[in-house]
C-alpha positions as CSV (number, residue, x, y, z in Angstrom):
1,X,20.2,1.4,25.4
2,X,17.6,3.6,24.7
3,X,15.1,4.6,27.8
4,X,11.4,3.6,27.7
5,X,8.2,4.1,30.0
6,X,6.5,1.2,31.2
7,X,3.1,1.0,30.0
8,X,0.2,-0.8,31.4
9,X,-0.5,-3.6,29.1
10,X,-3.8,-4.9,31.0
11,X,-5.3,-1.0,30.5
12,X,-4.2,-1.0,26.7
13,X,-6.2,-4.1,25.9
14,X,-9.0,-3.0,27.7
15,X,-8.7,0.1,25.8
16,X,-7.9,-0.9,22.5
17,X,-9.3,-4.2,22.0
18,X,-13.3,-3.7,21.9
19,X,-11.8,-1.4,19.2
20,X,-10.4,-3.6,17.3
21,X,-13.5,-6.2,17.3
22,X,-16.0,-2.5,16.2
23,X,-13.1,-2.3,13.4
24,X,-13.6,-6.0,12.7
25,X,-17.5,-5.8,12.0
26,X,-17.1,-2.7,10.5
27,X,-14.5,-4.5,7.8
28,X,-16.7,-7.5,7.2
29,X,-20.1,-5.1,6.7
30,X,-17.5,-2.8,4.3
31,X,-19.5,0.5,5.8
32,X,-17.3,3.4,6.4
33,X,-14.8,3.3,9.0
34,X,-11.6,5.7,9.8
35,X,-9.6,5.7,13.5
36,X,-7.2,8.4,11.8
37,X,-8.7,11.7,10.8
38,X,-7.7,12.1,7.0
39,X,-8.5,16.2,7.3
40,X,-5.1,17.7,8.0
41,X,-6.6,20.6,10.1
42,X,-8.5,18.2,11.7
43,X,-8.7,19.5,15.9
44,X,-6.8,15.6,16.3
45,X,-3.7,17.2,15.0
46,X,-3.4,20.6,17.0
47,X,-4.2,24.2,16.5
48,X,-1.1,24.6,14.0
49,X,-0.7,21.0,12.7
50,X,1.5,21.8,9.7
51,X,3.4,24.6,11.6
52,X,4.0,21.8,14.4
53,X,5.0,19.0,12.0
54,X,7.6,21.3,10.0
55,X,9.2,21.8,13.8
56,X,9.0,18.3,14.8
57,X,10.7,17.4,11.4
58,X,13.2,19.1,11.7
59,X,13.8,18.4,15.1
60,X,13.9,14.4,13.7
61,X,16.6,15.4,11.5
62,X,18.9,16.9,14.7
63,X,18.0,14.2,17.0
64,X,18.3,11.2,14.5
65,X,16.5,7.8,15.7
66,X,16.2,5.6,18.6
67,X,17.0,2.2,17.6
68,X,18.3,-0.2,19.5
69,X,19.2,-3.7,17.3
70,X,22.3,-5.5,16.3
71,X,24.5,-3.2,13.6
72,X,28.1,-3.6,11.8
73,X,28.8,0.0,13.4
74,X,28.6,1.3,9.7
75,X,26.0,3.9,8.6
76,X,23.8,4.8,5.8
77,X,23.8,7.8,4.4
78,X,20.4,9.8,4.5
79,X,18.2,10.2,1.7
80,X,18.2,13.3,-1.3
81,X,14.3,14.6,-1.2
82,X,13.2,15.2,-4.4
83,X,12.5,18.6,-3.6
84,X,16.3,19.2,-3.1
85,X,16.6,19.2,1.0
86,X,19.2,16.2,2.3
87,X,17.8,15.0,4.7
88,X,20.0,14.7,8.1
89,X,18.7,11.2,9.1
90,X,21.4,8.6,9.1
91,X,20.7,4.8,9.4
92,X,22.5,1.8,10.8
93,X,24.5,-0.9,8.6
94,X,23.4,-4.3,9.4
95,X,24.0,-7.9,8.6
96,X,20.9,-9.8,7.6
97,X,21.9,-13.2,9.6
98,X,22.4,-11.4,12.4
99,X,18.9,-9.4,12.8
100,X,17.7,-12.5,11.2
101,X,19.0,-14.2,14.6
102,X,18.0,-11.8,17.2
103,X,14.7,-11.6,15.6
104,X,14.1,-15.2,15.9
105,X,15.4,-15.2,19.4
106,X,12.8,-12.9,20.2
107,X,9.6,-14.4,19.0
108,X,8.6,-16.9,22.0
109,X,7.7,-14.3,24.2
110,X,5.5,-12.5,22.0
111,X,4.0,-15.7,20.8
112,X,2.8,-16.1,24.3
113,X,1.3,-13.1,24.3
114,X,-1.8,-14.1,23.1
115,X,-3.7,-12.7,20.4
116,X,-5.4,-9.4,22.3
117,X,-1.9,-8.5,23.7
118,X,-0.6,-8.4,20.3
119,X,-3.5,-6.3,18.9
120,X,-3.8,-3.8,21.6
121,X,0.1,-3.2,21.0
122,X,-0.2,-2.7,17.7
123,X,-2.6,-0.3,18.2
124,X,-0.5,1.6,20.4
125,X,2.2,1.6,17.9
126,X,-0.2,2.9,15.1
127,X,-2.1,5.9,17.6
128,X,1.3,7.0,18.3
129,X,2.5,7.0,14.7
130,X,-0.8,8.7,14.3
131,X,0.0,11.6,16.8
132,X,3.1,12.5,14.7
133,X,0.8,12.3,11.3
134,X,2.5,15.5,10.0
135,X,5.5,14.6,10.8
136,X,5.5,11.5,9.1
137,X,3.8,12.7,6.3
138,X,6.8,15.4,6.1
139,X,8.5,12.1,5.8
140,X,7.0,11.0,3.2
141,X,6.8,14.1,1.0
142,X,10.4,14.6,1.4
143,X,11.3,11.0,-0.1
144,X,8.5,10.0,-2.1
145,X,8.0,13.4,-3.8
146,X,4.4,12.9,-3.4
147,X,2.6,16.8,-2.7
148,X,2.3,17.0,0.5
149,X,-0.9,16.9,1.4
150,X,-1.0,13.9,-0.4
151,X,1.9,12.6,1.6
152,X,0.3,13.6,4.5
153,X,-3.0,11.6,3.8
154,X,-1.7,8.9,2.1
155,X,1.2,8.2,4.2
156,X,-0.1,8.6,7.6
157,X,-3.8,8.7,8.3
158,X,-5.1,6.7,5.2
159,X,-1.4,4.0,5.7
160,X,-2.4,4.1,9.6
161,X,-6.3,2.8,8.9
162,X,-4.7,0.1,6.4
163,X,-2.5,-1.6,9.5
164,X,-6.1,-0.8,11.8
165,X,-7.6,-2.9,9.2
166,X,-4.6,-5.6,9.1
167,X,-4.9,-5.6,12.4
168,X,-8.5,-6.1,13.3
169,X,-8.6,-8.7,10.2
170,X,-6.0,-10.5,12.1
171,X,-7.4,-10.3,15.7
172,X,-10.3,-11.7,14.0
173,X,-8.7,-14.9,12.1
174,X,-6.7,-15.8,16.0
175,X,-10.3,-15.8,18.2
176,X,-12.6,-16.8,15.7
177,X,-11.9,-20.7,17.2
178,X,-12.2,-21.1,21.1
179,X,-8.9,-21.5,22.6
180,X,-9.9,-24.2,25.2
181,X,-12.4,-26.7,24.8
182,X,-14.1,-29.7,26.4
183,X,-14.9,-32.3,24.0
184,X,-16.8,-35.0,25.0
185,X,-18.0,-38.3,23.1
186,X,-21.4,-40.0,24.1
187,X,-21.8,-43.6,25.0
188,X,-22.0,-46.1,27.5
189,X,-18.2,-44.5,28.7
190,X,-17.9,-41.7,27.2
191,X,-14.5,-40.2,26.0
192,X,-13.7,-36.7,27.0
193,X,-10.9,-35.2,26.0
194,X,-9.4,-31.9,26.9
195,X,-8.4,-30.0,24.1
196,X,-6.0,-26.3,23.9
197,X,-5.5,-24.2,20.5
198,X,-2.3,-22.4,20.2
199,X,-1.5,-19.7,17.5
200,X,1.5,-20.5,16.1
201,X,3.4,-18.1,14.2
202,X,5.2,-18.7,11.3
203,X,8.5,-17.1,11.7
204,X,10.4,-14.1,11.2
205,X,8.5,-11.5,8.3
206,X,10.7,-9.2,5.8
207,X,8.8,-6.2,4.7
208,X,10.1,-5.0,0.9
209,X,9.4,-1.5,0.5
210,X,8.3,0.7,-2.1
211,X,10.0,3.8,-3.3
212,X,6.4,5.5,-4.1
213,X,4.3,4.6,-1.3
214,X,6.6,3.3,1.4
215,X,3.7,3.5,4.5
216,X,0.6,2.8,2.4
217,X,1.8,-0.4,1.0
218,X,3.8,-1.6,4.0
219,X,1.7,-1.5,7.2
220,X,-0.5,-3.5,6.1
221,X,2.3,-6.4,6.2
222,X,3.9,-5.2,9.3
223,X,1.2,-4.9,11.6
224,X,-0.5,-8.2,10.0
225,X,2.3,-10.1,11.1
226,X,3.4,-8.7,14.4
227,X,-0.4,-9.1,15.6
228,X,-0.1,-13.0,14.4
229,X,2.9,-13.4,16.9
230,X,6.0,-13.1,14.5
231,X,8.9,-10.5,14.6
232,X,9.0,-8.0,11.4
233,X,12.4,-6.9,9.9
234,X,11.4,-3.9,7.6
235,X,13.7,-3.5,4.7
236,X,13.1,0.0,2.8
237,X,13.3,1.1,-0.5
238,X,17.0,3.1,-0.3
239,X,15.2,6.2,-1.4
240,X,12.5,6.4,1.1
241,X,14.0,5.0,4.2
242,X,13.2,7.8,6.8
243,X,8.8,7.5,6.6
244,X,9.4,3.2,7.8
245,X,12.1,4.1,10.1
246,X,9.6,6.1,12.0
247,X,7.0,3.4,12.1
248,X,9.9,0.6,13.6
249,X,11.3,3.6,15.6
250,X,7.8,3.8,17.3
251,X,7.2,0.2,17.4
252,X,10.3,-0.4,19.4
253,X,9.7,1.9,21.8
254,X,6.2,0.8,22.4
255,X,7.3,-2.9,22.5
256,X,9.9,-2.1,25.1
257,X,7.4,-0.1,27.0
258,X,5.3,-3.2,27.5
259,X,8.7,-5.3,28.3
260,X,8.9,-7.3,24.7
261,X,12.0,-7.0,23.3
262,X,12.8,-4.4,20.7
263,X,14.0,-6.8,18.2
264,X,10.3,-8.0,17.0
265,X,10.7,-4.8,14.9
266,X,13.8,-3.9,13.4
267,X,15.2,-2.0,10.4
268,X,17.3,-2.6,7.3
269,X,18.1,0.1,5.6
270,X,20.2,-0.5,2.7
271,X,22.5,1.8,0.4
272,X,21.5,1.4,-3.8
273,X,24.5,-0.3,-4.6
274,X,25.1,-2.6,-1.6
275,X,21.2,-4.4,-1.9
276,X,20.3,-7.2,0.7
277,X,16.9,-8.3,-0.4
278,X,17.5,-11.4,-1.4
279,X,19.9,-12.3,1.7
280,X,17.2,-11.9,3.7
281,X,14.2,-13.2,1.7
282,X,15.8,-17.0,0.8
283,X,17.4,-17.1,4.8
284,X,15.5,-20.3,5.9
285,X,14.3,-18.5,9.2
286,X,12.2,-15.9,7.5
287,X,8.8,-17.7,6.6
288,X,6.8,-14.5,5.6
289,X,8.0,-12.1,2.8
290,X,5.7,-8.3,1.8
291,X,6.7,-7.0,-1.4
292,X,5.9,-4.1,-3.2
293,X,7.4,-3.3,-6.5
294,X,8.6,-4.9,-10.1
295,X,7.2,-7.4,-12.1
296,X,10.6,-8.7,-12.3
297,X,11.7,-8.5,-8.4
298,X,8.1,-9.8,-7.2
299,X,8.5,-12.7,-9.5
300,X,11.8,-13.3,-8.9
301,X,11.0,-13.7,-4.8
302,X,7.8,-15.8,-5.7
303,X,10.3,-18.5,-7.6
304,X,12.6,-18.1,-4.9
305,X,11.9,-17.7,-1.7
306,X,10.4,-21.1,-1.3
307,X,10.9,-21.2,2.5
308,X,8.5,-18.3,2.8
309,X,4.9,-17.4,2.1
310,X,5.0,-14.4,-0.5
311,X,2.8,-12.0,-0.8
312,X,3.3,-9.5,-3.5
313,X,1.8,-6.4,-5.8
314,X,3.7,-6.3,-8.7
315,X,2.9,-3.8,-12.3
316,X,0.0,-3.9,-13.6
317,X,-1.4,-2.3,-16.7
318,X,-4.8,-0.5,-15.4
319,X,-7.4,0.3,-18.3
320,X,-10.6,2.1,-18.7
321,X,-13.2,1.7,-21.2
322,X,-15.3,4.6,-22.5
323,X,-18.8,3.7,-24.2
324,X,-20.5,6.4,-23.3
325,X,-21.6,9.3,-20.4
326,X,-24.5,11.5,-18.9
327,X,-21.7,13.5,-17.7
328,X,-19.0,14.5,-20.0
329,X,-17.5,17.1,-18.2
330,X,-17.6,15.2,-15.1
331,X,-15.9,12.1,-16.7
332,X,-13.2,14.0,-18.1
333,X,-11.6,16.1,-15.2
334,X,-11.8,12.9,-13.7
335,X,-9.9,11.0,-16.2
336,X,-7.2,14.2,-16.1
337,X,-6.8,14.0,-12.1
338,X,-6.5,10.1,-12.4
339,X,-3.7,10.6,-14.7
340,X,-2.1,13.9,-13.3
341,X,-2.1,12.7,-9.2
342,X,1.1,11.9,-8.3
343,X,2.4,12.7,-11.7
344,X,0.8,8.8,-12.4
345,X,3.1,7.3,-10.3
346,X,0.7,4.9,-8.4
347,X,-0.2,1.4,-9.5
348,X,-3.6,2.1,-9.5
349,X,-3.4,5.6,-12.2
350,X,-4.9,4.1,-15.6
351,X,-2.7,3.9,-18.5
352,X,-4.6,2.3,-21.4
353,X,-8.1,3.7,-22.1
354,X,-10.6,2.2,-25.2
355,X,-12.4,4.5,-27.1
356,X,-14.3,3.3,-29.9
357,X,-13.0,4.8,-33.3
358,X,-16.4,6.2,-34.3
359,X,-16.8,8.4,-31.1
360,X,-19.0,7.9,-28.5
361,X,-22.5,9.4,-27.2
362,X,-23.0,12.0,-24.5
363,X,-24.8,14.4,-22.5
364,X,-22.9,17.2,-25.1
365,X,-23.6,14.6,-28.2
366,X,-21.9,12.5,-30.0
367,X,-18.1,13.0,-29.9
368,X,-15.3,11.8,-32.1
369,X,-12.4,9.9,-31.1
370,X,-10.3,13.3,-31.8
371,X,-12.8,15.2,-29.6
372,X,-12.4,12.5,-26.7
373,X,-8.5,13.3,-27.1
374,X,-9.1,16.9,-27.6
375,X,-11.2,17.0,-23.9
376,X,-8.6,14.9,-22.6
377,X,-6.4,17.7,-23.4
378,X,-8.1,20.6,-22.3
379,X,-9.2,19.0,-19.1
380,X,-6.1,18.3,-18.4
381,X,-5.5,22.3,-19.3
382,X,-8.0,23.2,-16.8
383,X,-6.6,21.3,-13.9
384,X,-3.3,21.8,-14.3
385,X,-2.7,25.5,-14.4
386,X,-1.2,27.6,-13.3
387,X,1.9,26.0,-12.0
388,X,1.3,26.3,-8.3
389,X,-2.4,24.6,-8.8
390,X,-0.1,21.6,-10.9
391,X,2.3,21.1,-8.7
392,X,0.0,20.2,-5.7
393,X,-1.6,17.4,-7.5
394,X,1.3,16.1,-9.4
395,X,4.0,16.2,-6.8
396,X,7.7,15.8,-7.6
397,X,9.4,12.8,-10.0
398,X,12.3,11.2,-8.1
399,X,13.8,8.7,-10.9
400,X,15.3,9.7,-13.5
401,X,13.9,7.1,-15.8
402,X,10.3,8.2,-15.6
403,X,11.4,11.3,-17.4
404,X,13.4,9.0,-20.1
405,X,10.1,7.0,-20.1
406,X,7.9,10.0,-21.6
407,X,10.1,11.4,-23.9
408,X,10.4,7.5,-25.8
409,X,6.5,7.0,-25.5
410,X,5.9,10.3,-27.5
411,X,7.2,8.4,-30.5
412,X,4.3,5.7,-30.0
413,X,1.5,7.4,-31.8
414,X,0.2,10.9,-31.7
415,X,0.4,13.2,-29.2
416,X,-3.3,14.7,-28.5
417,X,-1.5,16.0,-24.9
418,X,2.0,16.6,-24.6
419,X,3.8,16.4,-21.5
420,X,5.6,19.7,-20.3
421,X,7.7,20.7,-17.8
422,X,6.3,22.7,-14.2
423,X,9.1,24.8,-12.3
424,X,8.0,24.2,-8.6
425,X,7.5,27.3,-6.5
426,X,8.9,26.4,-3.5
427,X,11.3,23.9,-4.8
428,X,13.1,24.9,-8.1
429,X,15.4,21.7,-8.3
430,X,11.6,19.5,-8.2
431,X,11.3,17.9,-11.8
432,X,7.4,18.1,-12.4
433,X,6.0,17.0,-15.5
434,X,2.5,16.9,-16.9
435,X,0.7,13.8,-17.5
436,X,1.5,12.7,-21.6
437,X,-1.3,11.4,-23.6
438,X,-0.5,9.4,-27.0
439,X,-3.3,8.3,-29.4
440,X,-2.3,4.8,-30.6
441,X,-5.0,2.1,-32.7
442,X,-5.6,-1.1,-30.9
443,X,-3.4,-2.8,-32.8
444,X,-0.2,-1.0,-32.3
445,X,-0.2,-3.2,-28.9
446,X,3.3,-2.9,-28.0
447,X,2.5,0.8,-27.5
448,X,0.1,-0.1,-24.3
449,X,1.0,-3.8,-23.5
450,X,3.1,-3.7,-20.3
451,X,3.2,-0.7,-17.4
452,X,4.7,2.2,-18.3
453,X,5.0,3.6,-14.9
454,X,4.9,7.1,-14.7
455,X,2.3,10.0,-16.7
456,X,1.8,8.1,-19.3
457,X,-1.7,7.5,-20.9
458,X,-2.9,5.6,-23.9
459,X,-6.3,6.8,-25.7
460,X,-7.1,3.2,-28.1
461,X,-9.0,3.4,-30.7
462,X,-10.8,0.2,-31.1
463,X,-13.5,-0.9,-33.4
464,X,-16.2,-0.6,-30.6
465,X,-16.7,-1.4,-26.9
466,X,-16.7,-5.1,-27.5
467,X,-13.7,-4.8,-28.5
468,X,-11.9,-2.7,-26.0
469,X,-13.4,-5.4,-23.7
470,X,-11.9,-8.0,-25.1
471,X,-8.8,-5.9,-25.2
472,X,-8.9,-5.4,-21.4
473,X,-9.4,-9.2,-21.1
474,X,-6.3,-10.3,-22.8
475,X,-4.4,-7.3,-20.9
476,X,-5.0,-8.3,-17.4
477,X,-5.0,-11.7,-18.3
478,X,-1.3,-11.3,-19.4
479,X,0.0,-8.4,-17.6
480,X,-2.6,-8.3,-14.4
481,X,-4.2,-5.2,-13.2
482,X,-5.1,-3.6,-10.0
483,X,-7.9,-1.1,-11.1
484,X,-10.7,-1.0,-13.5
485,X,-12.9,1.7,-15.4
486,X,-16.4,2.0,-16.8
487,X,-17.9,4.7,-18.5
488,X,-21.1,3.7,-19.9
489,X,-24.6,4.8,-20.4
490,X,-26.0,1.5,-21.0
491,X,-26.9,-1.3,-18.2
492,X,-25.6,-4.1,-19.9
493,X,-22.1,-2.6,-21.0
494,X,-22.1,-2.4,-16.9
495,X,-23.4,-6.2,-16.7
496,X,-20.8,-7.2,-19.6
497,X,-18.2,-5.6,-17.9
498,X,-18.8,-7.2,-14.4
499,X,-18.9,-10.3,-15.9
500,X,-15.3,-9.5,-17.5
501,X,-14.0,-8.4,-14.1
502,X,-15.7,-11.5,-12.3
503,X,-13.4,-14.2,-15.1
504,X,-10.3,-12.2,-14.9
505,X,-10.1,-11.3,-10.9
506,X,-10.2,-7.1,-11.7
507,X,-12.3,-4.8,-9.7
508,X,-14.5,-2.5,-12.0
509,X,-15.4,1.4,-10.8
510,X,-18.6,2.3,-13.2
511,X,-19.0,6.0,-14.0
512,X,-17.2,8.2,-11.5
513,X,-17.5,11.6,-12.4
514,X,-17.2,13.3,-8.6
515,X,-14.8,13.1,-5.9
516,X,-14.0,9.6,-6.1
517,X,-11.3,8.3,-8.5
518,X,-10.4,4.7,-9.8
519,X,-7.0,5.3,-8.2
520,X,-8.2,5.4,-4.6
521,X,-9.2,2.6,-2.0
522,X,-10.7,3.0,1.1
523,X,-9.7,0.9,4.0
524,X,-12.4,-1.0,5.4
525,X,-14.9,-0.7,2.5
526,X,-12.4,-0.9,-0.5
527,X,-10.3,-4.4,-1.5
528,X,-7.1,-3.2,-3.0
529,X,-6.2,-5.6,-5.2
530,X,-8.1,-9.1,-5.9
531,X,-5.3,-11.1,-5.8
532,X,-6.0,-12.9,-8.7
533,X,-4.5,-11.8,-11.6
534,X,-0.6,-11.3,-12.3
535,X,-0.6,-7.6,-10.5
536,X,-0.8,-8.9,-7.0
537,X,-1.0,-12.0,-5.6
538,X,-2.7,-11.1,-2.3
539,X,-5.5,-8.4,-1.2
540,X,-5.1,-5.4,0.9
541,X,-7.0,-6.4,3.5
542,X,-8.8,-9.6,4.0
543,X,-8.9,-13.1,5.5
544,X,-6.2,-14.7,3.2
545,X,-4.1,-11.8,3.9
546,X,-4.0,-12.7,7.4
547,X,-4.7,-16.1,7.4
548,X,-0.9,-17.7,6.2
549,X,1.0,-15.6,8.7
550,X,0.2,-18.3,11.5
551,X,-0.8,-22.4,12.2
552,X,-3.3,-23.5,15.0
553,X,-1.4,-26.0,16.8
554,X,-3.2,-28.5,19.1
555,X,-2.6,-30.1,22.5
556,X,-4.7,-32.4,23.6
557,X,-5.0,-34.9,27.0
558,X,-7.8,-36.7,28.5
559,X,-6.9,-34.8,32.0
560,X,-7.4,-31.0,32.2
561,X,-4.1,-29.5,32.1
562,X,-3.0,-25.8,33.4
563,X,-0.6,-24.0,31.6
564,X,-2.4,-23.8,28.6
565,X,-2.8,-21.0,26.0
């Protein structure tokens, strides 16, 4: 059994906790708030952060992991980056009844904890992952194929204040009540009562990872549950194992530290053609499921996995509306980074964006349709090259049927920005392709109707903005979106369309032109996802995020009782 060193769990609450509660107010005033630097030269990190992550990489890919929970004595082969390394990184087989079990068996203790034990240990977890930010970001990269400074933000600090926020939203939900309380009725005798509120967690949680943003989109779920009492079994993506085995590495080792069991987080990794999803998601014992992924998988555990609250972001199809701009040239590198980053692969990049077939006015004058998709092009032009700029915003393509996707959507319409191939300086085997744009009317709707995941962008021609509202209506409606965009010269366009985001559950981003783009949340200040459209049926982070991972659970006497929790 792996060795740990006892930590003092009295000294981490008192540490972490008045944290948690300043993270807490920070979340419910939506003001800026960040416990992991997002800089990666930041001092935090060390005077040679990327020279010391590369070593402590590699070192990971030597040493393997420390994991201690039940295994068939099989292994799973590590993963292929999409930058060409292998990475060295073996995983253990398991069967799902029998983490299933041992997770179960472990969750009295740690309901006991109590709601500040549970926080302040999360916290550890997350400082710790955050102290090996490059590293896990290296982790990331090399799975993902996101660029890696991308990775590095994305899948450490910016993932690591998403479970701060889970966290604190959590904390917050479990001591909002009193714990204890004397209740007394008035009359001529009055009744008293003694009265204790217990959390009560659910049950065992199954985390369903993504293959894009395996951090970002799962701690969130794993640190929401674990601080609401109940053990986590984290089930990756097969192609991007390594980044969450990290995080249940750490989690373990902190638990034990603090003498909880290990098995309150545990992994299954899983090879592509041996999947065990759905063992675990419809065992009785697991009452909480986090899923990131297909339409056709998220709706397949919402039907079911009965036994279990879901929570699940699914595809979307993300649109932006173009009326009109005080800042052309602004609006249009914009639009060309918010198709290019991550080569689209993010289910927030827009796919479908209404123009109105006359043109529309600017700061430059009026412009055609054909000159929107000229300055689409060229913009894209301009970011893009040369090759070494492109490939640090666009990353690497790790499934092959992306590529398939973009060569079928050129027959869709006309090409006004064709998608070419990047060679990748570091990394010849890397596919990298630029974003593909395709001009299509509004009617040709099975062009733009469902996610095309990947760099592919629709320019619509409708017959004015009304109309490309309307379209965007029916779209999310149907289909469901995460993100929304506005660009508009005109106060009511922005009043029309916050009314159209307020009836169909979308948030709406109006004019961004800078350094801010309709593909990026912020934790604490930004909701990702509403939760109420077809894209996702929950919100990254508030209260009914939180809320359905545990009961209150009364006991109640007319003596005072000890023992209580």
């Amino acid at each position: 059994m792996p060795t740990t060193t006892p930590i003092d769990v009295d000294e981490l609450v008192a540490r972490h906790v008045p944290d948690v509660i300043a993270a807490a107010e920070a979340a419910y005033a939506r003001t800026f708030h960040s416990r992991y630097p997002e800089r990666p030269t930041d001092p935090a990190y060390g005077e040679e952060p990327f020279e010391s992550g590369q070593v402590a990489f590699d070192a990971l890919q030597q040493r393997g992991l420390d994991l201690d929970q039940p295994s068939t004595g099989g292994s799973i082969a590590g993963e292929v980056s999409p930058y060409g390394l292998r990475l060295g990184v073996t995983y253990p087989s398991v069967d799902p009844e029998a983490l299933i079990a041992a997770a179960a068996d472990a969750l009295p203790p740690w309901r006991a904890a109590g709601p500040d034990v549970r926080a302040a240990l999360c916290v550890e977890m997350l400082d710790r992952l955050g102290a090996r930010a490059h590293e896990l970001g290296l982790a990331v990269h090399h799975t993902s194929g996101q660029p890696r400074v991308m990775a590095f933000q994305a899948g450490a600090p910016h993932a690591l204040d998403r479970g701060f926020e889970a966290v604190a939203y959590a904390h917050a939900a479990q001591t909002r009540h009193a714990s204890v309380a004397r209740w007394e009725k008035p009359g001529k005798q009055p009744t008293v009562m003694h009265k204790t509120f217990h959390v009560a967690p659910r049950g065992v949680e199954v985390t369903i990872g993504c293959r894009t943003f395996p951090t970002w989109n799962a701690m969130p779920g794993i640190m929401a549950s674990l601080a609401t009492g109940n053990p986590v079994i984290v089930k990756p993506h097969p192609a991007t194992i390594l980044p969450l085995a990290m995080v249940v590495e750490v989690a373990q080792q902190v638990l034990a530290s603090a003498g909880f069991s290990r098995h309150l987080a545990m992994l299954a990794a899983e090879s592509p053609d041996e999947p065990i999803a759905k063992r675990f998601a419809t065992d009785p014992r697991v009452k909480l499921v986090d899923f990131t992924g297909s339409t056709t998988f998220g709706e397949w555990l919402e039907d079911n996995a009965r036994q279990a609250r879901v929570f699940t972001e699914k595809a979307g199809v993300n649109s932006i509306v173009i009326d009109g701009t005080d800042d052309a040239a602004g609006m249009f590198a914009n639009l060309a980074f918010s198709f290019s980053l991550y080569s689209g692969q993010m289910c927030t990049t827009p796919q479908a964006v209404f123009v109105p077939r006359d043109g529309i006015d600017t700061d430059e004058g009026h412009l055609t349709f054909e000159q929107v998709g000229e300055r689409v092009a060229a913009a894209l032009d301009d970011l893009l090259e040369p090759a070494k700029k492109g490939v640090q915003i666009l990353g690497a393509i790790g499934d092959p049927a992306i590529v398939e996707r973009i060569e079928q959507a050129r027959s869709l319409g006309t090409v006004v920005a064709d998608s070419h191939t990047l060679d990748h300086p570091e990394a010849p085997e890397a596919v990298v392709r630029t974003p593909l744009v395709v001009a299509v009317n509004e009617g040709d709707v099975d062009a733009y109707d469902s996610e095309r995941f990947g760099p592919i962008a629709f320019l619509v021609a409708t017959e004015g903005t009304d109309a490309s509202f309307e379209r965007v209506r029916d779209l999310v409606r149907r289909r469901g979106a995460i993100t929304f965009g506005v660009h508009t010269r005109e106060d009511k366009v922005r009043a029309q369309a916050t009314d159209l985001a307020l009836d169909v559950g979308v948030s709406v981003s109006f004019d961004l032109t800078q350094g801010v783009y309709v593909n990026q949340t912020s934790a604490f200040s930004d909701f990702h996802a509403t939760g109420a459209n077809p894209a996702a049926n929950a919100s990254l982070v508030d209260d009914a995020f939180v809320a359905g991972r545990f009961h209150l659970v009364e006991t109640r006497s007319h003596t005072a009782r000890t023992g209580a929790s």
